[in-house]
C-alpha atoms as a printed R data frame, in Angstrom:
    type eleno elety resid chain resno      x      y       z
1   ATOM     1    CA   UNK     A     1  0.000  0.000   0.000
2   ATOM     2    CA   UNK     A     2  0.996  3.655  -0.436
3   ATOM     3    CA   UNK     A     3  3.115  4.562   2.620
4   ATOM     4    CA   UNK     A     4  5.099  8.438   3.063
5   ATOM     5    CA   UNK     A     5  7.653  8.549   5.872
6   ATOM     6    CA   UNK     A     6  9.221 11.956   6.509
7   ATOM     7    CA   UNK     A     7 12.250 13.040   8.367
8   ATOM     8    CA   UNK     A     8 14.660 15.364   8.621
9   ATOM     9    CA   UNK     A     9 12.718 17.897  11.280
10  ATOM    10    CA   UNK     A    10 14.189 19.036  14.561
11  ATOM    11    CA   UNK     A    11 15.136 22.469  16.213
12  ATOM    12    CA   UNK     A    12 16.717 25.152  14.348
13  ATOM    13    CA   UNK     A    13 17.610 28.613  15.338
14  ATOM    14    CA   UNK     A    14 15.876 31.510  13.336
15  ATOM    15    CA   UNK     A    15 17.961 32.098   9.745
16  ATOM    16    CA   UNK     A    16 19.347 27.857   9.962
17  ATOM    17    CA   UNK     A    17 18.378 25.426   7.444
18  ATOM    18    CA   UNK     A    18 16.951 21.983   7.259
19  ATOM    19    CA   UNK     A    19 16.764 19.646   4.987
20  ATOM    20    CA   UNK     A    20 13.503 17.459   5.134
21  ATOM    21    CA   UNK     A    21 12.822 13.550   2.874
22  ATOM    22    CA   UNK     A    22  9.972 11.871   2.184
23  ATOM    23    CA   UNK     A    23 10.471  8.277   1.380
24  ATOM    24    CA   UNK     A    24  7.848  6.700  -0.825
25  ATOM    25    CA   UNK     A    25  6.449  3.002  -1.250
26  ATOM    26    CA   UNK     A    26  3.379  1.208  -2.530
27  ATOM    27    CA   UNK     A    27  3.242  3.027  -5.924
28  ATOM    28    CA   UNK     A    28  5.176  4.182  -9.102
29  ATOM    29    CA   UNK     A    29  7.006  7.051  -7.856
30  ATOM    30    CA   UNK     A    30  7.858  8.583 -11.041
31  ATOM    31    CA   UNK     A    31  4.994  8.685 -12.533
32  ATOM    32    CA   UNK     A    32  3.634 11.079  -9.558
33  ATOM    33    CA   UNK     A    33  3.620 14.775  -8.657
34  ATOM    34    CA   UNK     A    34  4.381 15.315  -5.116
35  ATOM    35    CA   UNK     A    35  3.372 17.942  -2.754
36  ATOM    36    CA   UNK     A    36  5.116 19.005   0.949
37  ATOM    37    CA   UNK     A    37  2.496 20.675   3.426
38  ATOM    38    CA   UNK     A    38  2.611 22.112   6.657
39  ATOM    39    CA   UNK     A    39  0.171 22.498   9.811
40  ATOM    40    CA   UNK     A    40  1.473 25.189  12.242
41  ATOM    41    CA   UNK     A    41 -0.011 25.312  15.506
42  ATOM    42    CA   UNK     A    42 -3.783 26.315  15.626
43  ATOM    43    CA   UNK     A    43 -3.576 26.711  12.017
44  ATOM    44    CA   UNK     A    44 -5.266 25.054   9.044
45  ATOM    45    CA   UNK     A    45 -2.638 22.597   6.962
46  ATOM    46    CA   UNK     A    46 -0.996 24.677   3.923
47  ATOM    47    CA   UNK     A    47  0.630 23.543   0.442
48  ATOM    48    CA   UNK     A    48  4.625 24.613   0.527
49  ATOM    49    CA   UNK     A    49  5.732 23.132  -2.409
50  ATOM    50    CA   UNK     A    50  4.620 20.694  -5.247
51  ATOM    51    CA   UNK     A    51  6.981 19.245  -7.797
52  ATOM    52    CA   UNK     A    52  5.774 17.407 -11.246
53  ATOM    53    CA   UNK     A    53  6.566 13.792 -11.514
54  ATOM    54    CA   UNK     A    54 10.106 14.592 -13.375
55  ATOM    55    CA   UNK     A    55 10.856 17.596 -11.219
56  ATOM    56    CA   UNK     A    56 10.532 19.688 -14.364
57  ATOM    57    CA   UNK     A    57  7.863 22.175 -12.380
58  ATOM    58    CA   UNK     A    58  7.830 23.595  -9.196
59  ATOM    59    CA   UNK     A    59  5.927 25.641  -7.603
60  ATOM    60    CA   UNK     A    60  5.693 26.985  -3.986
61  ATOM    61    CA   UNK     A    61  3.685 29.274  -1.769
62  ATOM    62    CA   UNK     A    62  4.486 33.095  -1.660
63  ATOM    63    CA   UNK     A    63  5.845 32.715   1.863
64  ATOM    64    CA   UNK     A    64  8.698 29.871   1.202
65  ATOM    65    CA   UNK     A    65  9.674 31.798  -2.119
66  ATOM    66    CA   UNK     A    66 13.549 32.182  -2.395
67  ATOM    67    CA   UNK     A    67 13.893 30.019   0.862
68  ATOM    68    CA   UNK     A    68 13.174 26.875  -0.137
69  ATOM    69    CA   UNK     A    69 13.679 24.338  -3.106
70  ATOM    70    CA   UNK     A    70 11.686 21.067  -3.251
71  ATOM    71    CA   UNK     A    71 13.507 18.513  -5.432
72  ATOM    72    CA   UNK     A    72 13.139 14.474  -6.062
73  ATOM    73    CA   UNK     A    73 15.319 11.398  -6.534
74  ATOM    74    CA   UNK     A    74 12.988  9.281  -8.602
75  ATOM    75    CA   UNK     A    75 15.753  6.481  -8.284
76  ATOM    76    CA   UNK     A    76 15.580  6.383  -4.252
77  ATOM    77    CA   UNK     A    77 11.389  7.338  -4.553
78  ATOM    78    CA   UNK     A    78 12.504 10.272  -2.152
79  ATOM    79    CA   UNK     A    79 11.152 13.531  -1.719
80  ATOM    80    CA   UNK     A    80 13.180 16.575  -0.655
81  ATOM    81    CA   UNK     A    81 12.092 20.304   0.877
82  ATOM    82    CA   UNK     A    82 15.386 22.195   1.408
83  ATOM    83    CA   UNK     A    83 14.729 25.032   3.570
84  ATOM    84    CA   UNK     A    84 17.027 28.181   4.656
85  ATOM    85    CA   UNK     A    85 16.505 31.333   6.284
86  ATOM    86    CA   UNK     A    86 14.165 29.678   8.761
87  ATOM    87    CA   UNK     A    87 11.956 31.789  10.386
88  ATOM    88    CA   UNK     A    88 10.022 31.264  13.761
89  ATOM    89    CA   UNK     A    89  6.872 31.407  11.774
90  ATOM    90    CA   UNK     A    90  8.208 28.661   9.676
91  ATOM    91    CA   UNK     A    91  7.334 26.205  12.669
92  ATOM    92    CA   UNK     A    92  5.021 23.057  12.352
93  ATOM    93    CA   UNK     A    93  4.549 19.649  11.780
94  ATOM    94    CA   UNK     A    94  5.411 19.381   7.984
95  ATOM    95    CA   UNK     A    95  3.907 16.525   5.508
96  ATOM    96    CA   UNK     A    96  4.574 15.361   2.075
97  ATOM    97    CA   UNK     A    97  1.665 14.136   0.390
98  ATOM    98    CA   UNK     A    98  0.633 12.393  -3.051
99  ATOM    99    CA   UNK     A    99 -2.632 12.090  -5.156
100 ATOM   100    CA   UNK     A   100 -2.885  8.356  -6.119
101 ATOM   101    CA   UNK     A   101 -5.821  7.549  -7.578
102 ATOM   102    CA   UNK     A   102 -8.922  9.471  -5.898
103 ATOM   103    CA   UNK     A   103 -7.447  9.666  -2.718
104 ATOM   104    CA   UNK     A   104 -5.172 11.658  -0.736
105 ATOM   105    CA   UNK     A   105 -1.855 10.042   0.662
106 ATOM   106    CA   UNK     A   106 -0.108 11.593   3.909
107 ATOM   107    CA   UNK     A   107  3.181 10.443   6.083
108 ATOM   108    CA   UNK     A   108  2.796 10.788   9.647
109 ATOM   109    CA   UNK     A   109  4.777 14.076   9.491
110 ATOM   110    CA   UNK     A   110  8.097 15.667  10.678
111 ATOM   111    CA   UNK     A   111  8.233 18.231  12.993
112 ATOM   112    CA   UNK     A   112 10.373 21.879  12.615
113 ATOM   113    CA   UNK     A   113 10.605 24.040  15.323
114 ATOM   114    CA   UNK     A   114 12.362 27.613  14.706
115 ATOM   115    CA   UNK     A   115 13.249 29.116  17.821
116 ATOM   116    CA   UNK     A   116 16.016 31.193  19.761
């Protein structure tokens, strides 16, 4: 079945960077788009990023723009959100997430905590 296990998170200082994975299983990787989200406390969850299934396209939300770069290894099925000049707002539980079929696939989550 279609299983999403991030890592990566942890506790960074305000302007550090972190490099977050997502390893995929269960389906064709490649032939996928993937997406990372992110749920900050008492907040709805947000799109970050979402790459095309070759990593041709990206696109990202106005707020990570210039800070961070999602990217793919379609050889390990892996996932990547790079992310520098981390900001205390940047905190929350972040998920990577895929569209198989008609459903919607989530990890478990990673959390990034930005603080001083």
């Amino acid at each position: 079945q279609v299983q999403l296990v991030e890592s990566g998170g942890g506790l960074v200082q305000p302007g550090g960077s972190l490099r977050l994975s997502c390893a995929a299983s269960g389906f064709s990787f490649s032939s996928y788009a993937m997406s990372w989200y992110r749920r900050a406390p008492g907040k709805e969850r947000e799109v970050v990023a979402v790459i095309t299934s070759t990593g041709s396209i990206t696109n990202y939300a106005d707020f990570v723009k210039g800070r961070f770069t999602i990217s793919r290894d379609n050889a390990e099925d892996t996932v990547y959100l790079q992310m520098n000049s981390l900001k205390p707002e940047d905190t929350a539980v972040y998920y990577c997430n895929v569209k198989y079929g008609f459903r919607y696939f989530w990890g478990q989550g990673t959390q990034v905590t930005v603080s001083s």
